[in-house]
N, C-alpha and C positions, 0 to 999 in steps of 0.2 A: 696142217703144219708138217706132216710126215713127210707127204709126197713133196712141198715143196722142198725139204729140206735135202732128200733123195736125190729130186732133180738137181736141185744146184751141187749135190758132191760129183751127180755121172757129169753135168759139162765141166765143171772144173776137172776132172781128171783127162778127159775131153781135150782140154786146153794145154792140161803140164805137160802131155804125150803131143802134141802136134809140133812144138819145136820150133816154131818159125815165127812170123808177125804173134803167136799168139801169147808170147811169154810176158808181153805188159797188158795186158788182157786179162792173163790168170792173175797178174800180181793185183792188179785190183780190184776183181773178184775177192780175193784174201784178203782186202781193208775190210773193217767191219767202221760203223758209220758211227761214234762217240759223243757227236755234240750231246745228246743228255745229260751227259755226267759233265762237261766242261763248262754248261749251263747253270749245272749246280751249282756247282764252286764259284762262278761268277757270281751269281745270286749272293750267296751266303759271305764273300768274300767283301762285295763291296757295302752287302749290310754289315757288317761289323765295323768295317774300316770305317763306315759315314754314321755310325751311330755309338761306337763305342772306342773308335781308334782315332776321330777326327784332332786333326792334331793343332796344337793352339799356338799362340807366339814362345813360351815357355818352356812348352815339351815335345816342339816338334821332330825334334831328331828322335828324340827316345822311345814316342808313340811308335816313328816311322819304323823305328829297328825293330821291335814290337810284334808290329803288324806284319814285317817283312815273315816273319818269322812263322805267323800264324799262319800265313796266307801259304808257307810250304806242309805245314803241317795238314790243314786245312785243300790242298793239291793230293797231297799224300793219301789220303784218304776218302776223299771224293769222285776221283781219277783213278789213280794209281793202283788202290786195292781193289775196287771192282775187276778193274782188268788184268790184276795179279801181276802188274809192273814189278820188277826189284826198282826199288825207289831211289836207292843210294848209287845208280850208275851214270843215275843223269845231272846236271848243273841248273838246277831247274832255274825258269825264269833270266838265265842268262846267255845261253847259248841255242842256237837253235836244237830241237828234239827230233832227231830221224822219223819214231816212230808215229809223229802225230802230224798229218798233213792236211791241210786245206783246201776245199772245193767251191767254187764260187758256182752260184745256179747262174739262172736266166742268160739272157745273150752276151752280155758284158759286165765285168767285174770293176768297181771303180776301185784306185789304187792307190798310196804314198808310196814313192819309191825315195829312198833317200840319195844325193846325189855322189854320196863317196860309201864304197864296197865294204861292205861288213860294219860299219856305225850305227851306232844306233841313238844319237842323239846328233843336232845340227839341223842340216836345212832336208826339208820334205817334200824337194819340189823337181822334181825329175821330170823332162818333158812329157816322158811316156805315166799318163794318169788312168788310163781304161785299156782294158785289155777283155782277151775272152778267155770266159770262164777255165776253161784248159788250156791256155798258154803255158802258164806257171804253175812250176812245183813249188809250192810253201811250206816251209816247214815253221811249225809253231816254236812260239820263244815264250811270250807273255803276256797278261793283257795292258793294256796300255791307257792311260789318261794323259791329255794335254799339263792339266793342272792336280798338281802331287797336293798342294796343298787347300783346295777348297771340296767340297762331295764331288768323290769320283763316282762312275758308273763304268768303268770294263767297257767303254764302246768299241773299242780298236783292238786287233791284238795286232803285236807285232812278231812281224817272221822274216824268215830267211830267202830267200829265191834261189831255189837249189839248181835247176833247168828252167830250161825255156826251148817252146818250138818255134816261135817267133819272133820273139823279142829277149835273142843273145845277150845283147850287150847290159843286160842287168842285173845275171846271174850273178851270185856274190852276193847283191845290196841289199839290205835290208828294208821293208817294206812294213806300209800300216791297211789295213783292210777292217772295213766295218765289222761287227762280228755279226750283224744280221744277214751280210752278204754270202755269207760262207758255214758251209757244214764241215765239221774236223772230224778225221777218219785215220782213225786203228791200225797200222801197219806193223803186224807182228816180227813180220821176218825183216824189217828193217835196220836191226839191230845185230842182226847178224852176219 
């Protein structure tokens, strides 16, 4: 564990001194890979909601406020304090989050792209439905369920599309991606 850890500080310094093509190269070398802890919180987030938050004809607002609630607390401390986040900087769950970006594996990533820039509710049908895995920058917002009111499961999260290498015209819109498609990753200096 030494040597490797050795070896990845000589190339990355390696990288910050070269100056040229190599500066998104070092910046993602310096993501550290998160999905663990974002698993958890999924986990625990949507056993509570579907076992002790499900919400009924009665009290469903009140559950939902509820849970909203829990479900940052439950962020906070899941997320947040492993990775020694300040908590209080971000608008969690509503805005997209710089520091936390999305990686789709294999050849192609399947997508919702939503048809109008920065919404996040409406139509989820944008021509463009696959992409490859590094087209897009995603920035994580939340996790997302079709249906608020019967057992959710976290399948989706929804994000941001910050760039594109190839597919311009979508930057701005908000987007749904499976979360089994995608590993999220730790960008420290993104914040800064």
């Amino acid at each position: 564990m030494f040597f490797a850890a050795k070896r990845y500080a000589a190339t990355k310094n390696k990288l910050l001194h070269c100056g040229r093509c190599c500066t998104a190269l070092a910046a993602y070398i310096t993501m550290n890979k998160v999905t663990e802890y974002f698993e958890k919180f999924r986990e625990a987030s949507r056993h509570l909601r579907n076992v002790y938050y499900a919400p009924t004809d009665s009290d469903a607002w009140e559950k939902q406020k509820d849970f909203d609630e829990l479900s940052l607390l439950l962020f906070k401390h899941l997320v947040c304090a492993p990775l020694d986040i300040k908590y209080d900087e971000f608008d969690w769950f509503c805005v997209p989050v710089p520091l936390f970006k999305l990686r789709g594996g294999g050849t192609r990533l399947p997508i919702m792209i939503n048809r109008i820039p920065e919404s996040d509710h409406g139509y989820w049908d944008h021509a463009i439905d696959m992409v490859a895995p590094d087209d897009l920058e995603l920035s994580f917002i939340c996790y997302f369920d079709w249906d608020q009111e019967g057992t959710i499961d976290h399948r989706y999260i929804m994000c941001r599309i910050i760039d594109a290498k190839e597919s311009k015209g979508v930057i701005g819109h908000t987007a749904l991606v499976e979360s089994h498609y995608v590993d999220i990753y730790y960008e420290p200096t993104a914040n800064k």
